[in-house]
Legacy VTK file of the C-alpha trace (Angstrom):
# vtk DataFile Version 3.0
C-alpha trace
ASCII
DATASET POLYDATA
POINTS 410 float
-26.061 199.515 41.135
-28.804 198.219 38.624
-30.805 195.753 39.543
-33.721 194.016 37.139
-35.950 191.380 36.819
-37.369 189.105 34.392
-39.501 186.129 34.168
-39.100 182.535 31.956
-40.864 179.059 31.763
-38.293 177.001 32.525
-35.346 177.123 34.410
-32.469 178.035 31.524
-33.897 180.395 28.929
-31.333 182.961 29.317
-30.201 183.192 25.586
-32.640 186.077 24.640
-30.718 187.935 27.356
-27.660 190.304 26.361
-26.427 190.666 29.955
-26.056 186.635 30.065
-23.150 186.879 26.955
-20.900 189.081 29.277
-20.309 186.707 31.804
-18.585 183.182 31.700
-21.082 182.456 34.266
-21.063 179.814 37.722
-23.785 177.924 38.647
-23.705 177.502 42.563
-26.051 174.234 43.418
-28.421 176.382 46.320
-28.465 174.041 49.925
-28.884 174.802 52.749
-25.340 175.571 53.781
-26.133 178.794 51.805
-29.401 179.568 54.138
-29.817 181.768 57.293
-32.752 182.078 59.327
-34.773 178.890 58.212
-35.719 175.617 60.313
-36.353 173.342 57.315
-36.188 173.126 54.018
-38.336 171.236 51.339
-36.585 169.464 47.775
-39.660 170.429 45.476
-39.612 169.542 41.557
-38.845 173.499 41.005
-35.775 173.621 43.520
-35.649 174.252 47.119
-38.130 175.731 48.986
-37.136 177.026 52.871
-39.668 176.533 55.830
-39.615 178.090 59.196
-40.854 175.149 60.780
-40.193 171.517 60.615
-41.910 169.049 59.008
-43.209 167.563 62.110
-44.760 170.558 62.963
-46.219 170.910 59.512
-48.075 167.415 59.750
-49.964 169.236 62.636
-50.945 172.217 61.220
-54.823 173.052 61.493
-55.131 175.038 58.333
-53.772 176.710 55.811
-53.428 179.940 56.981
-50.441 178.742 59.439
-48.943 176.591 56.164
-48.867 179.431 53.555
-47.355 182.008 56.589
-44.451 179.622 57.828
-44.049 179.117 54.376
-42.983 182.953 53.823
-39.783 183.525 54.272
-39.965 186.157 56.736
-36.172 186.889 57.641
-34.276 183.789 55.311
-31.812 184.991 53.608
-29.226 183.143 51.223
-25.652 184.150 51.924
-22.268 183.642 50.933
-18.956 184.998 50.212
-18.139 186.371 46.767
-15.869 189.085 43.905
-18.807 188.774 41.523
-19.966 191.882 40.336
-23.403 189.693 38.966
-25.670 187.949 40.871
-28.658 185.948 39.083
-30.867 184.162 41.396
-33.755 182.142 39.336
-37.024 181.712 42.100
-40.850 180.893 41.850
-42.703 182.950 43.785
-45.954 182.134 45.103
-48.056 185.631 45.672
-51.365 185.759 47.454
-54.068 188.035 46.264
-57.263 189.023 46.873
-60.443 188.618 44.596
-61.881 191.962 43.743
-59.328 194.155 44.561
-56.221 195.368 43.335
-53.034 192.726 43.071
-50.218 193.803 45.807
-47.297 194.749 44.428
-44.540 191.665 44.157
-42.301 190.597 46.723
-38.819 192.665 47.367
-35.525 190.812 47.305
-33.246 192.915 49.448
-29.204 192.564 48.476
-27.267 193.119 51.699
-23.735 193.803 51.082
-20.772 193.650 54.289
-24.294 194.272 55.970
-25.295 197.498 54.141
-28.414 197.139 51.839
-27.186 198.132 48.579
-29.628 196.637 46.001
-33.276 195.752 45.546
-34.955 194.380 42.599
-38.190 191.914 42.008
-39.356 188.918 40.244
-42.762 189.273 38.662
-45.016 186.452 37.438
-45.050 183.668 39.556
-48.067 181.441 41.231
-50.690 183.454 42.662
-53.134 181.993 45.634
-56.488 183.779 45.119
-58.335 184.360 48.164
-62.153 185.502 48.333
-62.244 187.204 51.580
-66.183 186.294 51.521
-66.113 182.653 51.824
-62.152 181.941 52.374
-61.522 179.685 49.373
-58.760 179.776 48.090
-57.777 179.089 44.034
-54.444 178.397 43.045
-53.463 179.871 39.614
-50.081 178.448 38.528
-47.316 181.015 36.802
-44.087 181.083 35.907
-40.512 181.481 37.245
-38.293 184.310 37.195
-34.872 186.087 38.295
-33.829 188.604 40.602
-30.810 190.167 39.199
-28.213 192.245 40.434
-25.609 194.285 38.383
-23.032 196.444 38.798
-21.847 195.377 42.104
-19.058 196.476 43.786
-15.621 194.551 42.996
-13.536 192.873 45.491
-14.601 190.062 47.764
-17.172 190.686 50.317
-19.961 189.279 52.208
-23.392 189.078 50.652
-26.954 187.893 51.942
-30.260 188.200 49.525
-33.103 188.262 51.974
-35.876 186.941 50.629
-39.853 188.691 49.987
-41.240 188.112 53.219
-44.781 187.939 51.658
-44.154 185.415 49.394
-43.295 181.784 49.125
-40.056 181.504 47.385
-39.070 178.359 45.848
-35.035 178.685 45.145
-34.107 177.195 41.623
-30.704 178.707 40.241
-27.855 180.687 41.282
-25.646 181.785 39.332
-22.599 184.498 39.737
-19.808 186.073 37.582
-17.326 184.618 40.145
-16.999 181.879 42.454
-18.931 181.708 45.717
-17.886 180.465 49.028
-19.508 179.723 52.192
-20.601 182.078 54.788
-17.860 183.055 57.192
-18.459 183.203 60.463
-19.418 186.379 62.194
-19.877 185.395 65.686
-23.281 186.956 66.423
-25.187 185.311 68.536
-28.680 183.837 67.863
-31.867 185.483 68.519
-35.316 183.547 67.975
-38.633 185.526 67.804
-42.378 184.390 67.879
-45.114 186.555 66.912
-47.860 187.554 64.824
-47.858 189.194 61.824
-46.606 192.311 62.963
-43.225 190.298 63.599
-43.946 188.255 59.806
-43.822 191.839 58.732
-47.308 192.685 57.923
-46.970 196.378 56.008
-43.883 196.528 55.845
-41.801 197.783 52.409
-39.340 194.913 52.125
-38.043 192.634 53.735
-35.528 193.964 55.870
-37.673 196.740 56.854
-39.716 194.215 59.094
-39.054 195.502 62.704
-37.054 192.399 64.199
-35.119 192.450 61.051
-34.386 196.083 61.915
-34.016 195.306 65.913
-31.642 192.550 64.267
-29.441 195.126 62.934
-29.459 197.283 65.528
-28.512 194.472 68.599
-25.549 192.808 65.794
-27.359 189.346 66.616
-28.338 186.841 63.652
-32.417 186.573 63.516
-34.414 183.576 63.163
-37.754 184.814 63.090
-40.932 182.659 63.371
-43.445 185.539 63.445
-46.210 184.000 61.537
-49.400 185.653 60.044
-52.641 185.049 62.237
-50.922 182.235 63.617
-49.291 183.086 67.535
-51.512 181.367 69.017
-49.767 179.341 71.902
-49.249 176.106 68.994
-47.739 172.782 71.387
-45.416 172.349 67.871
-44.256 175.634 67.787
-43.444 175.785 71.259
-41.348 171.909 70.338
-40.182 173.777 67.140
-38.642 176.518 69.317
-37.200 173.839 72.061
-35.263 172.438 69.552
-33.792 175.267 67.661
-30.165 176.637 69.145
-30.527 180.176 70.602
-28.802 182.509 72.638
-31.679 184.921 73.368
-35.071 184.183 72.811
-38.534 186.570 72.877
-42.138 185.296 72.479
-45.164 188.153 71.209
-48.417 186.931 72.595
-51.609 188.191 72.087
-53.116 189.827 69.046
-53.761 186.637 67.353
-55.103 184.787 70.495
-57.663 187.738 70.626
-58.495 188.250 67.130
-58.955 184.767 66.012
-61.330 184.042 69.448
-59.105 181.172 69.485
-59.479 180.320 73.243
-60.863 181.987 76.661
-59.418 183.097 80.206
-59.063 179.319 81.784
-57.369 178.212 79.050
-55.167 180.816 78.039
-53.077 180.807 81.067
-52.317 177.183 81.167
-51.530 177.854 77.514
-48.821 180.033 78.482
-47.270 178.275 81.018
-47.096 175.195 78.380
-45.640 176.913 75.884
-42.928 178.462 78.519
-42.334 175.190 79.851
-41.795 173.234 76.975
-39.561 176.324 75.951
-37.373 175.212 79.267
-36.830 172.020 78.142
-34.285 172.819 75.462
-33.177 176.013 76.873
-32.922 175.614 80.687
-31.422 178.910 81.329
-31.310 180.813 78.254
-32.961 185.022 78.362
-36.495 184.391 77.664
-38.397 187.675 76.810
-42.561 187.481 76.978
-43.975 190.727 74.935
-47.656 191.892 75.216
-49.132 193.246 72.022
-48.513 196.183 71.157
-51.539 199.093 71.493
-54.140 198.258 69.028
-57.511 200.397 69.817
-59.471 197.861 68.145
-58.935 195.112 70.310
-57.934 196.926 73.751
-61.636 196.398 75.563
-63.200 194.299 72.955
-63.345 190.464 72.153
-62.617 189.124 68.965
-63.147 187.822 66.163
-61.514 190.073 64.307
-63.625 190.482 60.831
-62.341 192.452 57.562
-64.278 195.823 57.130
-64.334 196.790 53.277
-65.783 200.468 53.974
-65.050 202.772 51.683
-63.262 200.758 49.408
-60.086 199.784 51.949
-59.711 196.942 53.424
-59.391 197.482 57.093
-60.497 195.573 60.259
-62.585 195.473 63.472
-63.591 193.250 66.225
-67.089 192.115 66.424
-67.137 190.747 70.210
-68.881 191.937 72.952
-66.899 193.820 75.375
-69.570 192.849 78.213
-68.327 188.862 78.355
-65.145 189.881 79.806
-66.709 188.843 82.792
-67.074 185.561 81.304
-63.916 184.707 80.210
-63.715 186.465 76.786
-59.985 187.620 76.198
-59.195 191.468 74.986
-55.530 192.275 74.811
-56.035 194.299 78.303
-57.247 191.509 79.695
-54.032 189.131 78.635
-51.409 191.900 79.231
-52.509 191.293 83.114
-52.867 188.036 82.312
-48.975 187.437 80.758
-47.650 189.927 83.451
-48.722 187.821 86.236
-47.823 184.426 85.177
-44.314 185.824 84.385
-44.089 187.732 87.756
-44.672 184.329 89.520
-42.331 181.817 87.005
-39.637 184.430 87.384
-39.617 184.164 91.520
-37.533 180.528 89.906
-36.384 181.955 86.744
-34.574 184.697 86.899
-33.635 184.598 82.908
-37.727 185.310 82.371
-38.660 188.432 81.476
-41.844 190.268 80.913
-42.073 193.727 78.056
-45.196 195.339 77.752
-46.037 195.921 74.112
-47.245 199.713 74.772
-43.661 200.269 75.543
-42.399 199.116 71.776
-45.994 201.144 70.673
-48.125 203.068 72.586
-50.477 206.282 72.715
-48.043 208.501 71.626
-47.005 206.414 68.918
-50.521 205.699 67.244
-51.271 209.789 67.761
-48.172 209.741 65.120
-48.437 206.607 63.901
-51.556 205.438 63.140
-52.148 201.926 62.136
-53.362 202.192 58.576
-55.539 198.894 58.786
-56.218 199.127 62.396
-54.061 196.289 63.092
-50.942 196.703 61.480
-48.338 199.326 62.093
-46.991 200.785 58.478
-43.298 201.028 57.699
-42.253 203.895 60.413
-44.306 202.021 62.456
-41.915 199.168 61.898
-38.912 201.448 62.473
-40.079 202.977 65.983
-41.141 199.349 66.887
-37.702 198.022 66.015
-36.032 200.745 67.503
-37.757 200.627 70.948
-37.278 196.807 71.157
-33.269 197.385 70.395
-32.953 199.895 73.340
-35.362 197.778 75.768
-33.939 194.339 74.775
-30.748 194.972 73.179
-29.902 198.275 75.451
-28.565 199.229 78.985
-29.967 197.235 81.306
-32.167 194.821 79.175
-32.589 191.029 79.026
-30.269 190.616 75.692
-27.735 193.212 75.965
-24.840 190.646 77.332
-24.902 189.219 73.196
-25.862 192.736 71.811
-23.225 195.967 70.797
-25.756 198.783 70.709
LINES 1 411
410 0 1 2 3 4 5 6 7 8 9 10 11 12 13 14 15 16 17 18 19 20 21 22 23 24 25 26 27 28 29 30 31 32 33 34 35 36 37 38 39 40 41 42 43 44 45 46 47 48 49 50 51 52 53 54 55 56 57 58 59 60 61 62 63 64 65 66 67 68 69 70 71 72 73 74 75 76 77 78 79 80 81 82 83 84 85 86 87 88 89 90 91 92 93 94 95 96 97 98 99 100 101 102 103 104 105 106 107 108 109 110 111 112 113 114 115 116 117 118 119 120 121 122 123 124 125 126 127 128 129 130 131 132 133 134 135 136 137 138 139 140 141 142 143 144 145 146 147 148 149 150 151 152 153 154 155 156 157 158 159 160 161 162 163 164 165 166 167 168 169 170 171 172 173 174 175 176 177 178 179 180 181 182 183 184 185 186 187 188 189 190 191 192 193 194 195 196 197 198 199 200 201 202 203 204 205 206 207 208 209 210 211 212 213 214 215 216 217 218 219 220 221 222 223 224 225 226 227 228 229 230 231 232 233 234 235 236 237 238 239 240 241 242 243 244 245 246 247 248 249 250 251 252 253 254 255 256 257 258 259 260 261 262 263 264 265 266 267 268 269 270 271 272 273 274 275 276 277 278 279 280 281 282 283 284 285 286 287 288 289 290 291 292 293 294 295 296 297 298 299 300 301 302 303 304 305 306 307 308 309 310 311 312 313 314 315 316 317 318 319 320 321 322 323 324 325 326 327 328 329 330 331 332 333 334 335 336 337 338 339 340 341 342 343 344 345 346 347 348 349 350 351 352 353 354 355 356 357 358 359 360 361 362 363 364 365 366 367 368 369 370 371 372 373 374 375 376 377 378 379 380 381 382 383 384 385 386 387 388 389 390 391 392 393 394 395 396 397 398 399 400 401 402 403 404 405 406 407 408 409
């Protein structure tokens, strides 16, 4: 299959382009009836953009750090039913970069056909959010639009899903086919909802359904909605409402890396924290399995306090944590300290809730992993690291005797 990309000002400038005269071609207005895996979505004067939280919970966001991750489309896909052969789907991606160093490489639009991937492609150009990692301001530099295309597609009608860059803000303008579209049938999977960090948004990872619970997603048959969010697990009241509110069959929560590396709160507070966000959790899902995951190893952060500060030595951007392992004592949280911390509180809530469970993250990662798989950033695992996560999580969750595997078939 060939798949290309191209870029335009506006949003129907597709006469320069010889591939456009071979089709009689159908414009599919894009709603969210042709969405998966989003909470929200927002009418913007490009098109329409998806958000994996509700506006509510927007209105309360502290900064922008939690606004440009929940913004990502980590694990939305579009989907639909189709015979075309040629599928054009016009976007404006908003890319964040980094002053003084190289620009990442854009976004990857992953083309899932009768759930094998079969195509990738990308969509250069696009609005860039320039971040100097010195003083945290942020410019925004405005670009243009674009299409992911996809050629040479198998005939016949069959299911189709185009997950979306999970690194980049994707405002959905046009879609357009070679044959008709229909909705989405139903596959009967059952719902799983995820909360993490970054690791979960997909941090590292090569595209976008490559992220591990994408992977574990795959692996357990179950349909993901996944609110891992960069630098942003940190215990929010409206994510916890967010996550109340949303339907779900299965449901896991990854606490810890964030709540350690931003500082964000100590001991005395962190527990009550946890039992809030659990609680509020019970409101909307009384008995539904409720998974609580540790963070995974992380050397960094093990026996140290945060904050967590970038270290530019050498030339690569990696991290380290600039606390002071000696206020333990006082209250100062290290990802030892809250694996104790999350094991307990589960161990007593579960004596009255026997759909609680507790994973320790060194099970999904641990020694033996980082010996092969180091992290390359000290933080974040890279792509295998996303596969061994994901597949560790499928046979603890999804597997023989874990908390999910009534709605899984692995």
């Amino acid at each position: 299959m060939n798949t290309q990309h191209d870029q335009h000002d506006g949003h129907d400038q597709r006469d320069d382009h010889v591939e456009h005269d071979r089709h009689d071609w159908i414009s599919t207005p894009i709603t969210a009836d042709l969405l998966r895996g989003f909470l929200d979505v927002e009418h913007t004067a490009h098109g329409l953009l998806p958000h994996r939280l509700p506006a509510r919970a927007r209105r309360q966001f502290p900064d922008g750090q939690l606004a440009l991750a929940e913004a990502q489309p980590s694990g939305v896909r579009v989907v639909f039913r189709t015979r075309a052969t040629t599928i054009e789907l016009d976007t404006l991606p908003t890319k964040r970069a980094y002053r003084g160093y190289p620009a990442p490489a854009d976004g990857v639009y992953d083309l899932v056909i009768d759930g094998r991937l079969a195509a990738q492609t990308t969509v250069s150009g696009g609005n860039v959010h320039m971040i100097d990692m010195a003083t945290q301001a942020v410019e925004l530099r405005e670009g243009p639009s674009g299409t992911a295309r996809f050629t040479d597609l198998p005939t016949g009608d069959k299911s189709v899903e185009i997950w979306l860059p999970h690194v980049e803000v994707t405002e959905l303008i046009a879609l357009r086919t070679d044959a008709p579209v229909e909705p989405a049938r139903e596959n009967g999977r059952k719902v799983w909802l995820h909360h993490g960090s970054s690791i979960s948004h997909g941090s590292n990872a090569a595209h976008p359904t490559a992220i591990w619970p994408a992977l574990a997603a795959a692996q357990g048959e179950v349909e993901l909605v996944n609110l891992g969010f960069s630098g942003s697990a940190l215990l929010d009241p409206f994510t916890a409402r967010a996550m109340r509110d949303t339907p779900a069959d299965m449901i896991s929560l990854k606490i810890g890396i964030n709540v350690v590396n931003a500082d964000a709160m100590r001991l005395r507070a962190f527990g009550p924290a946890v039992h809030g966000f659990l609680d509020t959790l019970r409101e909307g899902h009384l008995t539904t399995p409720l998974l609580v995951v540790s963070s995974i190893l992380c050397p960094v952060q093990e026996d140290t306090p945060g904050p967590l500060a970038p270290d530019f030595d050498g030339g690569r951007l990696r991290f380290k944590a600039t606390g002071d392992p000696a206020e333990r004592a006082a209250g100062r949280l290290t990802l030892t300290v809250i694996r104790d911390e999350l094991a307990r509180i589960v161990a007593q809530r579960a004596a009255d809730d026997p759909n609680l469970h507790y994973l320790d993250g060194r099970d999904l990662y641990g020694e033996k992993d980082y010996a092969e798989l180091p992290l390359p950033d000290a933080i974040h695992p890279d792509p295998a690291g996303h596969r061994r996560i994901a597949e560790n999580f499928a046979r603890l969750a999804f597997g023989d005797g874990g908390p999910f595997r009534p709605f899984a078939t692995v």
